[in-house]
Biopython code that builds the backbone (N, CA, C, O; Angstrom):
import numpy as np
from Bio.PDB.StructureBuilder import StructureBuilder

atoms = [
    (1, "UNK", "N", (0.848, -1.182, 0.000)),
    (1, "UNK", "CA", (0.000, 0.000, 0.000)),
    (1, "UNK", "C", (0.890, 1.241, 0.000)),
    (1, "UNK", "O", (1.599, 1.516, 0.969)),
    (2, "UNK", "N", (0.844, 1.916, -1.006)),
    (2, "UNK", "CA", (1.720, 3.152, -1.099)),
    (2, "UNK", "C", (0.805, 4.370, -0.596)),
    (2, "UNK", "O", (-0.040, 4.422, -1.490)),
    (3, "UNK", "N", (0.546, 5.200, 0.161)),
    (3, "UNK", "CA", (0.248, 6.206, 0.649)),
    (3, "UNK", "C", (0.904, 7.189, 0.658)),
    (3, "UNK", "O", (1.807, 7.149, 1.494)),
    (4, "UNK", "N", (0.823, 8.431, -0.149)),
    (4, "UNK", "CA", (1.697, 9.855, -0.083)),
    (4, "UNK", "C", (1.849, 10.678, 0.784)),
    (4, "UNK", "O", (0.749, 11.228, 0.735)),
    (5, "UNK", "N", (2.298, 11.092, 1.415)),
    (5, "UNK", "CA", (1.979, 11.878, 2.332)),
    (5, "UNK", "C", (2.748, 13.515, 2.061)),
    (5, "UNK", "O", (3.905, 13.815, 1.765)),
    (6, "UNK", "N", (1.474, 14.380, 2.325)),
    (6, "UNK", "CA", (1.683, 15.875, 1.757)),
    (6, "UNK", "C", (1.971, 16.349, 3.006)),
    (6, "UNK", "O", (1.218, 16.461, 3.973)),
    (7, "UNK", "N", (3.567, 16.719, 2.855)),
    (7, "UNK", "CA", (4.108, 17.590, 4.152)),
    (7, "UNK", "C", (3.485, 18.411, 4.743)),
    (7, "UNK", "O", (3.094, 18.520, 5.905)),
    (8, "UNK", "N", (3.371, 19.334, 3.344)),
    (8, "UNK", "CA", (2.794, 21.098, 3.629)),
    (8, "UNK", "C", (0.971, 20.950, 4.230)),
    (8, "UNK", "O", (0.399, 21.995, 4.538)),
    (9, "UNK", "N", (0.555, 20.208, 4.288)),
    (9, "UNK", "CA", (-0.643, 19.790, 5.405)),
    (9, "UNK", "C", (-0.408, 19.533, 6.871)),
    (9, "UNK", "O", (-1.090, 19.924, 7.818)),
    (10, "UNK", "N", (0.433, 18.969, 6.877)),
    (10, "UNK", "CA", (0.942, 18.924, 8.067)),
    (10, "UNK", "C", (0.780, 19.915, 9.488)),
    (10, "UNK", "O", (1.348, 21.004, 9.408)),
    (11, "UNK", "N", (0.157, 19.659, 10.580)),
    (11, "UNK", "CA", (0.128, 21.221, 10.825)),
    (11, "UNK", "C", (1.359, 21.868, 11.858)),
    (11, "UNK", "O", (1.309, 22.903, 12.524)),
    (12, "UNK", "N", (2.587, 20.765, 11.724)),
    (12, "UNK", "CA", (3.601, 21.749, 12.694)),
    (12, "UNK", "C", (4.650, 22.096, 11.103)),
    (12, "UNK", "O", (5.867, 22.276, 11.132)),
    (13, "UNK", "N", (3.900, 22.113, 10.000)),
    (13, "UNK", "CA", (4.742, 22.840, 8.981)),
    (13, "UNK", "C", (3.742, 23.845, 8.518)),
    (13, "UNK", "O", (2.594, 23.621, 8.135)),
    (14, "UNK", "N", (4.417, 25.094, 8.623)),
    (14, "UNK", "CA", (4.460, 26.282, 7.979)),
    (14, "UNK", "C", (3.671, 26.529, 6.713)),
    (14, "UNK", "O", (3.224, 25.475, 6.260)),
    (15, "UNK", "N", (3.339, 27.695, 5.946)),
    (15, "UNK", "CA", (2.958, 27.792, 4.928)),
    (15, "UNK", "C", (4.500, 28.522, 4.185)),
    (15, "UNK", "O", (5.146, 29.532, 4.464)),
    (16, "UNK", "N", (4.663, 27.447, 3.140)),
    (16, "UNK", "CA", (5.912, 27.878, 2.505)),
    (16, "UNK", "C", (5.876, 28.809, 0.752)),
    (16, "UNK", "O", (5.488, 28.049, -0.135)),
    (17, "UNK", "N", (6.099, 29.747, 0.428)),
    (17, "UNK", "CA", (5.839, 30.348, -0.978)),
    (17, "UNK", "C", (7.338, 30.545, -1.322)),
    (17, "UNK", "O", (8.353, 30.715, -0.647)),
    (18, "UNK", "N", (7.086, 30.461, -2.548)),
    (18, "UNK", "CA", (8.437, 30.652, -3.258)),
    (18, "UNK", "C", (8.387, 32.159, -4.178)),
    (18, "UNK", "O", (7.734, 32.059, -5.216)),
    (19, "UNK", "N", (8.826, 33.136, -3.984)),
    (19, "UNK", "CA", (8.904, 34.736, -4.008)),
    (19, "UNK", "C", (9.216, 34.706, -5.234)),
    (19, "UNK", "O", (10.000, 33.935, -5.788)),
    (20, "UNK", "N", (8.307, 35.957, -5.895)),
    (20, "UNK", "CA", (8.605, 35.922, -7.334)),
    (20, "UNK", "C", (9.829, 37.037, -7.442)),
    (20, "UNK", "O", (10.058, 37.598, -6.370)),
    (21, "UNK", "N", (10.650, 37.449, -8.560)),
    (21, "UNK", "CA", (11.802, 37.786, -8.211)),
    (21, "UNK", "C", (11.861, 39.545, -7.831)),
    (21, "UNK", "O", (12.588, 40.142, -7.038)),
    (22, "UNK", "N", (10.621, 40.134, -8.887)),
    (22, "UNK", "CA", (9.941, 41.300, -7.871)),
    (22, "UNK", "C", (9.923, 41.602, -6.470)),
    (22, "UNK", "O", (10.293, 42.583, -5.825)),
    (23, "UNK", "N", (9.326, 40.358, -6.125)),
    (23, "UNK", "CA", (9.211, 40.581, -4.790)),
    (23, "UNK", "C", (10.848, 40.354, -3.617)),
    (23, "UNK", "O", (11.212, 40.952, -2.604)),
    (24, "UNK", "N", (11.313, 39.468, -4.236)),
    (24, "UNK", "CA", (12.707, 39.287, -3.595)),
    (24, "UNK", "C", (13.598, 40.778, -3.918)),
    (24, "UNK", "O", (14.344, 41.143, -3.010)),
    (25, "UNK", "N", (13.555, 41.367, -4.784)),
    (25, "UNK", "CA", (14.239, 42.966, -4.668)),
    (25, "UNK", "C", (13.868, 43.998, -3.813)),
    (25, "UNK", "O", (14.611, 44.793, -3.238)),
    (26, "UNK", "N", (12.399, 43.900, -3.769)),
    (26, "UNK", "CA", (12.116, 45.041, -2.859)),
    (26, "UNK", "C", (12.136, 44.431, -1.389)),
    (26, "UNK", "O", (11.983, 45.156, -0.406)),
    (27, "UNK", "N", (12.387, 42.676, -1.266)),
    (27, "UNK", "CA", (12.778, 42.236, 0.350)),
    (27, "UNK", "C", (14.090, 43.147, 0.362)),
    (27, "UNK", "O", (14.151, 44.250, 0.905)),
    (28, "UNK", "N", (14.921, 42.642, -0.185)),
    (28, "UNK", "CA", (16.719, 43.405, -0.274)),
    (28, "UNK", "C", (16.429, 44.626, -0.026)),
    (28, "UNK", "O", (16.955, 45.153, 0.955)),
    (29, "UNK", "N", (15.382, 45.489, -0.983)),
    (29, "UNK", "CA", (15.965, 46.903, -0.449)),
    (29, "UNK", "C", (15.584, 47.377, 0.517)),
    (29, "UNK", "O", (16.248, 48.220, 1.120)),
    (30, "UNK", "N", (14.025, 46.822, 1.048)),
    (30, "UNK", "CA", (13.353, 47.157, 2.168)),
    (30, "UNK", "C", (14.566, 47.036, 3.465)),
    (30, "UNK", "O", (14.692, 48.032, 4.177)),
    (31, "UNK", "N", (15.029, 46.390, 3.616)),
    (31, "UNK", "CA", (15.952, 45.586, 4.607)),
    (31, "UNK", "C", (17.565, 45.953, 4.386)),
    (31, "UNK", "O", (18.353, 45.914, 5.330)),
    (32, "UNK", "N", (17.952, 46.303, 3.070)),
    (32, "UNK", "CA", (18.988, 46.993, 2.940)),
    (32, "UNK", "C", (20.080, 45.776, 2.725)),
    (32, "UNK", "O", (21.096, 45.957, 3.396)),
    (33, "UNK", "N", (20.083, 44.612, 1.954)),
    (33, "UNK", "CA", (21.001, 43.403, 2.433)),
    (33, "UNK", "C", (21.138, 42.439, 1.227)),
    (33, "UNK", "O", (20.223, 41.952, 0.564)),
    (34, "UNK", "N", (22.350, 42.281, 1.096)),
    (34, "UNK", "CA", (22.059, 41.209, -0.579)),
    (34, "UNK", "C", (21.714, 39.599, 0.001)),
    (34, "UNK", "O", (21.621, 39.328, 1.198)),
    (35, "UNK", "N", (21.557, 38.648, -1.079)),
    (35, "UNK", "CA", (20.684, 37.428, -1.227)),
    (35, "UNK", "C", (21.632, 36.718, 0.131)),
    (35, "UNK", "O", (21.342, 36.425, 1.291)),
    (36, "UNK", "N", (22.608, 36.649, -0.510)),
    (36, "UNK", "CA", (23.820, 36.102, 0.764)),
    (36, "UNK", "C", (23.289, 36.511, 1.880)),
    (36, "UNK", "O", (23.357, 35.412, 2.432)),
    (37, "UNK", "N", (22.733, 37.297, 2.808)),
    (37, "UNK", "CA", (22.208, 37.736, 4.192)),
    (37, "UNK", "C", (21.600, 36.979, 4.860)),
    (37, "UNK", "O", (21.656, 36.752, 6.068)),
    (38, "UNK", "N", (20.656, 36.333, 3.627)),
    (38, "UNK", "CA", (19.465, 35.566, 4.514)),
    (38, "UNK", "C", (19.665, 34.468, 4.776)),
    (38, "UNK", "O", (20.613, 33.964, 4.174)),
    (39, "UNK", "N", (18.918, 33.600, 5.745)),
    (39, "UNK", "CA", (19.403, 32.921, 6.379)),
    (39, "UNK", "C", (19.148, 31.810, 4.742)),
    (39, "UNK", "O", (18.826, 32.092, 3.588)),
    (40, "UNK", "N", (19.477, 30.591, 5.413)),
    (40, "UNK", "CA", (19.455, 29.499, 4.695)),
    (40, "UNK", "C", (18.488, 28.225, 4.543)),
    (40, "UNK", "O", (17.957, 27.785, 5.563)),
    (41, "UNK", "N", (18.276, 27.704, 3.472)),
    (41, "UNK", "CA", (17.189, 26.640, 3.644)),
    (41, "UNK", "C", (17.842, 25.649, 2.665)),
    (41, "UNK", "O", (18.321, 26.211, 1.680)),
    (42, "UNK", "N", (17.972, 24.379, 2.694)),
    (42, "UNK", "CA", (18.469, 23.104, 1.832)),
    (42, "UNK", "C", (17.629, 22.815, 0.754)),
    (42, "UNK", "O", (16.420, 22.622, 0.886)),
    (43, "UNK", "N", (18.244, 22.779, -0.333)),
    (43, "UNK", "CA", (17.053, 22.340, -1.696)),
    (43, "UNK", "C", (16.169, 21.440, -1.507)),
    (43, "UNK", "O", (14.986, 21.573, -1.823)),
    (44, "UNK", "N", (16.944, 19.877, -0.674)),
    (44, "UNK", "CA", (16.497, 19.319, 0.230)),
    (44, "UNK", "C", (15.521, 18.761, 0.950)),
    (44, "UNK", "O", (15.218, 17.592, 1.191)),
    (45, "UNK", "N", (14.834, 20.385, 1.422)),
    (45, "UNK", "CA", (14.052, 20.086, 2.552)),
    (45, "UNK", "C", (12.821, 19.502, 2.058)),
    (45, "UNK", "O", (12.681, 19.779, 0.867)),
    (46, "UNK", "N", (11.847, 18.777, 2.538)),
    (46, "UNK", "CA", (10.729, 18.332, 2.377)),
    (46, "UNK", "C", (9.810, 19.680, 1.756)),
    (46, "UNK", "O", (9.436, 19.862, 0.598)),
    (47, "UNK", "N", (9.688, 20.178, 2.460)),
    (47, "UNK", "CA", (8.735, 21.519, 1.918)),
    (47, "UNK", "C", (9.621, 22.579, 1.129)),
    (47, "UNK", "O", (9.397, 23.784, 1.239)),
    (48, "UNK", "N", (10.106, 22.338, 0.748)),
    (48, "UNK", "CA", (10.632, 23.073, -0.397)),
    (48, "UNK", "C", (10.555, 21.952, -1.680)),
    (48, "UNK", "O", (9.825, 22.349, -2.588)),
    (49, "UNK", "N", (10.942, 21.131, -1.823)),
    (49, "UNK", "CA", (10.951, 20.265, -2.810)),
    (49, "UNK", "C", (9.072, 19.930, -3.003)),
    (49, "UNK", "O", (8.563, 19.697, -4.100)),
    (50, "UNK", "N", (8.482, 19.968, -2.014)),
    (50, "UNK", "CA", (6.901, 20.034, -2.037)),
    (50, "UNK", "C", (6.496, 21.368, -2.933)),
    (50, "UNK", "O", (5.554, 21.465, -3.719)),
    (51, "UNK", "N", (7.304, 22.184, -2.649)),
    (51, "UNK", "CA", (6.254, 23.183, -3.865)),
    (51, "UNK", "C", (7.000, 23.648, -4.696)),
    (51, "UNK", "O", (6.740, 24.778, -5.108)),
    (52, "UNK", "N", (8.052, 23.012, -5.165)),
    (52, "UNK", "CA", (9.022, 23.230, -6.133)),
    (52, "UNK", "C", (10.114, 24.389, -6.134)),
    (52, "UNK", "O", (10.210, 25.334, -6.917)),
    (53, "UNK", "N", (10.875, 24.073, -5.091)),
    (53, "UNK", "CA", (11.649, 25.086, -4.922)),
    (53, "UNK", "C", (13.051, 24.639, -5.547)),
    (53, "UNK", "O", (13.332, 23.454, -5.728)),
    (54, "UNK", "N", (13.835, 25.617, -5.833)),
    (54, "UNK", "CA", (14.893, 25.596, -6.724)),
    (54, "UNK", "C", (15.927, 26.193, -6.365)),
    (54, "UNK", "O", (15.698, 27.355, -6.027)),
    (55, "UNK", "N", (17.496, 25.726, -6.265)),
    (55, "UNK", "CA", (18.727, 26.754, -6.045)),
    (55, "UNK", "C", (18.506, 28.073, -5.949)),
    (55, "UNK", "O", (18.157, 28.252, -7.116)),
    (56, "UNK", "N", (18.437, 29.187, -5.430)),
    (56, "UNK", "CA", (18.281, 30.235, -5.969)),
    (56, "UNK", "C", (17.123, 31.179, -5.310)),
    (56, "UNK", "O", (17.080, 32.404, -5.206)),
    (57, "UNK", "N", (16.202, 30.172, -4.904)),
    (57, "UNK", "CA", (15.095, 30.540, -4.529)),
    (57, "UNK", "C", (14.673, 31.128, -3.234)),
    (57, "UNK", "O", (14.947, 30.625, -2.145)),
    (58, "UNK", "N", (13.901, 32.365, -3.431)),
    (58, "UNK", "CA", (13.767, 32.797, -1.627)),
    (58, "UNK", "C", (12.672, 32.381, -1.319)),
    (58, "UNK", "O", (11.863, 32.990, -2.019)),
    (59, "UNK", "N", (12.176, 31.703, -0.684)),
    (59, "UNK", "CA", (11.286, 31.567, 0.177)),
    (59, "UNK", "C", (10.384, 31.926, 1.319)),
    (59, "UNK", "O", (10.665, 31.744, 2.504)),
    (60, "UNK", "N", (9.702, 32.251, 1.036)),
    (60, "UNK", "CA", (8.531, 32.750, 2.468)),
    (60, "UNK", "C", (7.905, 31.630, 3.160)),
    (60, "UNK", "O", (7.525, 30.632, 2.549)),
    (61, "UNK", "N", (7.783, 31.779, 4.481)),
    (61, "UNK", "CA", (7.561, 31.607, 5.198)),
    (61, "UNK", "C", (6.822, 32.195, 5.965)),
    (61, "UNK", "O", (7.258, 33.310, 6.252)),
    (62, "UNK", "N", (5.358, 31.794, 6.691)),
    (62, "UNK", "CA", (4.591, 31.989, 6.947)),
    (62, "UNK", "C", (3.676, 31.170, 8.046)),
    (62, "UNK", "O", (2.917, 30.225, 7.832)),
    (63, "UNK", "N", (4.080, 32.031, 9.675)),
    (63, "UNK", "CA", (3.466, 31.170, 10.950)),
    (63, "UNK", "C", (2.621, 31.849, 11.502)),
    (63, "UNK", "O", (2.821, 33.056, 11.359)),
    (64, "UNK", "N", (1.814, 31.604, 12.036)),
    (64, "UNK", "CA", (0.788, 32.252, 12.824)),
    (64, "UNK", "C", (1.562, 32.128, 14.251)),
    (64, "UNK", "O", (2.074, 31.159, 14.812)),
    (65, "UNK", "N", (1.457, 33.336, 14.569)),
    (65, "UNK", "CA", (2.224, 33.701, 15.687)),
    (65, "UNK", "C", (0.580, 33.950, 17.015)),
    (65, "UNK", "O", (-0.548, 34.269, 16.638)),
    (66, "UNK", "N", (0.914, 33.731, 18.209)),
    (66, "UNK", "CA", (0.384, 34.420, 19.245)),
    (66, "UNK", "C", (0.380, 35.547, 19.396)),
    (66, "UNK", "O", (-0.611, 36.247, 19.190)),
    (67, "UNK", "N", (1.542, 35.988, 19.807)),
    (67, "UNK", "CA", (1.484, 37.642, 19.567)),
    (67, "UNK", "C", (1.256, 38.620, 18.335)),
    (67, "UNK", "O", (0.567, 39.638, 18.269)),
    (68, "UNK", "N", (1.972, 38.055, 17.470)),
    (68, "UNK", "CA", (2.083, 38.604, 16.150)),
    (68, "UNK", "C", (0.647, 38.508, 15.587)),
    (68, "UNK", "O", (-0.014, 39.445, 15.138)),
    (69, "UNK", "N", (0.286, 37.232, 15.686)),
    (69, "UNK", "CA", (-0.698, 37.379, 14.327)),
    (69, "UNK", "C", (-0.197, 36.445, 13.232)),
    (69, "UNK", "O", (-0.427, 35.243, 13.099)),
    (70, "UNK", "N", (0.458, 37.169, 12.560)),
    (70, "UNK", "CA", (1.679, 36.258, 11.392)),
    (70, "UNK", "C", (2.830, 36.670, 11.648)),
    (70, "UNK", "O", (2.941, 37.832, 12.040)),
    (71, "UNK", "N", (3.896, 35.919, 11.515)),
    (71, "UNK", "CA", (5.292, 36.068, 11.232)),
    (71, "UNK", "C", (5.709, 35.449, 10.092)),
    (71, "UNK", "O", (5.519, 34.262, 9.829)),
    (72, "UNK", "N", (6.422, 36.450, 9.242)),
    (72, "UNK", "CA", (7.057, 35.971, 7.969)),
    (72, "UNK", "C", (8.449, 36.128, 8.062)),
    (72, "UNK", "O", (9.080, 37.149, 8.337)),
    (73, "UNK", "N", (8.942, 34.766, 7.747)),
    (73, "UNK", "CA", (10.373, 34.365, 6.997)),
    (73, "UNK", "C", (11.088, 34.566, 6.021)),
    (73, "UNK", "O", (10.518, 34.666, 4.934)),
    (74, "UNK", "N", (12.216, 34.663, 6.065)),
    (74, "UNK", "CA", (12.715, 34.569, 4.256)),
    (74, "UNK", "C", (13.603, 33.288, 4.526)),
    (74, "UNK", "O", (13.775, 32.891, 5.678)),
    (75, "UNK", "N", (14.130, 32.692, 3.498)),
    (75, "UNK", "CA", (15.372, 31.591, 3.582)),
    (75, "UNK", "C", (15.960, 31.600, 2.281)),
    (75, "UNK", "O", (14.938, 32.015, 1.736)),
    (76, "UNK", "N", (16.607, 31.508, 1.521)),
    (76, "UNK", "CA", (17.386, 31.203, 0.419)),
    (76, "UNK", "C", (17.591, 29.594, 0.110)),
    (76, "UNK", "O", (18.119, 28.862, 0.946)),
    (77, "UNK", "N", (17.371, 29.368, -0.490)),
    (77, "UNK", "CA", (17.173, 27.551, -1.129)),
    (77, "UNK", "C", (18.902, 27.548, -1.385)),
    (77, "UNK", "O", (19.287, 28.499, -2.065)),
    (78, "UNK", "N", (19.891, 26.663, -0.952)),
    (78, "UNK", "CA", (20.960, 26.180, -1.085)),
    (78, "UNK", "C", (21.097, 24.864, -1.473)),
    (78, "UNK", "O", (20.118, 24.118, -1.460)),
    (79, "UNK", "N", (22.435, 24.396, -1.894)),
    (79, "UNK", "CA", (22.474, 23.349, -1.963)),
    (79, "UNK", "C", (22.734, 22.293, -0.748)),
    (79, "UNK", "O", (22.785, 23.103, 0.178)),
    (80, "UNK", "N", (22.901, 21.219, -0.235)),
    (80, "UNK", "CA", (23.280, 20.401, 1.345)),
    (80, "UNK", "C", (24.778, 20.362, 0.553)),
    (80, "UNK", "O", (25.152, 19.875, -0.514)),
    (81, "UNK", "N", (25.268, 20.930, 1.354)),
    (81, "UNK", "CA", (26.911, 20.323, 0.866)),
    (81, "UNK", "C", (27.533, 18.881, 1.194)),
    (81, "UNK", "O", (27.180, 18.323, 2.233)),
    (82, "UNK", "N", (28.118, 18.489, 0.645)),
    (82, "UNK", "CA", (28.685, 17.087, 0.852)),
    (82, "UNK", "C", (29.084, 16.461, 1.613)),
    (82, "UNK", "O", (30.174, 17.027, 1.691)),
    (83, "UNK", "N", (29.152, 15.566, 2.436)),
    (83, "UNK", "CA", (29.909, 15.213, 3.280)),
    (83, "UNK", "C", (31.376, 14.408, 2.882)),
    (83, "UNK", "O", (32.146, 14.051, 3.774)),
]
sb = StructureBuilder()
sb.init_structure("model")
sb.init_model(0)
sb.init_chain("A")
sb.init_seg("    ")
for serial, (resi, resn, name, xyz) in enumerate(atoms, 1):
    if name == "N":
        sb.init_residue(resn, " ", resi, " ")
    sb.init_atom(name, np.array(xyz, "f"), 0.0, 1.0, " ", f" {name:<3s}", serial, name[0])
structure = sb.get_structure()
């Protein structure tokens, strides 16, 4: 019995978007910081490879916070380096 299982349902995972490249310039300038700044995410990861994320790619991130309301992320899609 093969059963799929969809990460991004999951509910201790996040809502993940992949930023169109518009929107990744005005993150940089809003914030003042090139692509290198942000933190990091593995091509890798389950939810990135779930909604097709690619080298290169910034990512949003998106939690419902207590206090906040929402809190949004950025990450940069990398490669896992080798061991």
């Amino acid at each position: 019995m093969n059963t799929a299982f969809d990460v991004l349902k999951h509910i201790m995972v996040p809502d993940h978007q992949i930023m169109s490249d518009e929107e990744v310039k005005t993150l940089l300038s809003t914030y003042d910081i090139s692509l290198e700044q942000l933190p990091k995410i593995y091509h890798d990861d389950p939810a990135v490879k779930a909604i097709g994320g690619r080298l290169g790619d910034v990512i949003r991130i998106i939690r419902d916070s207590p206090t906040a309301g929402r809190a949004e992320s950025y990450r940069l899609v990398i490669k896992r380096p080798k061991k």
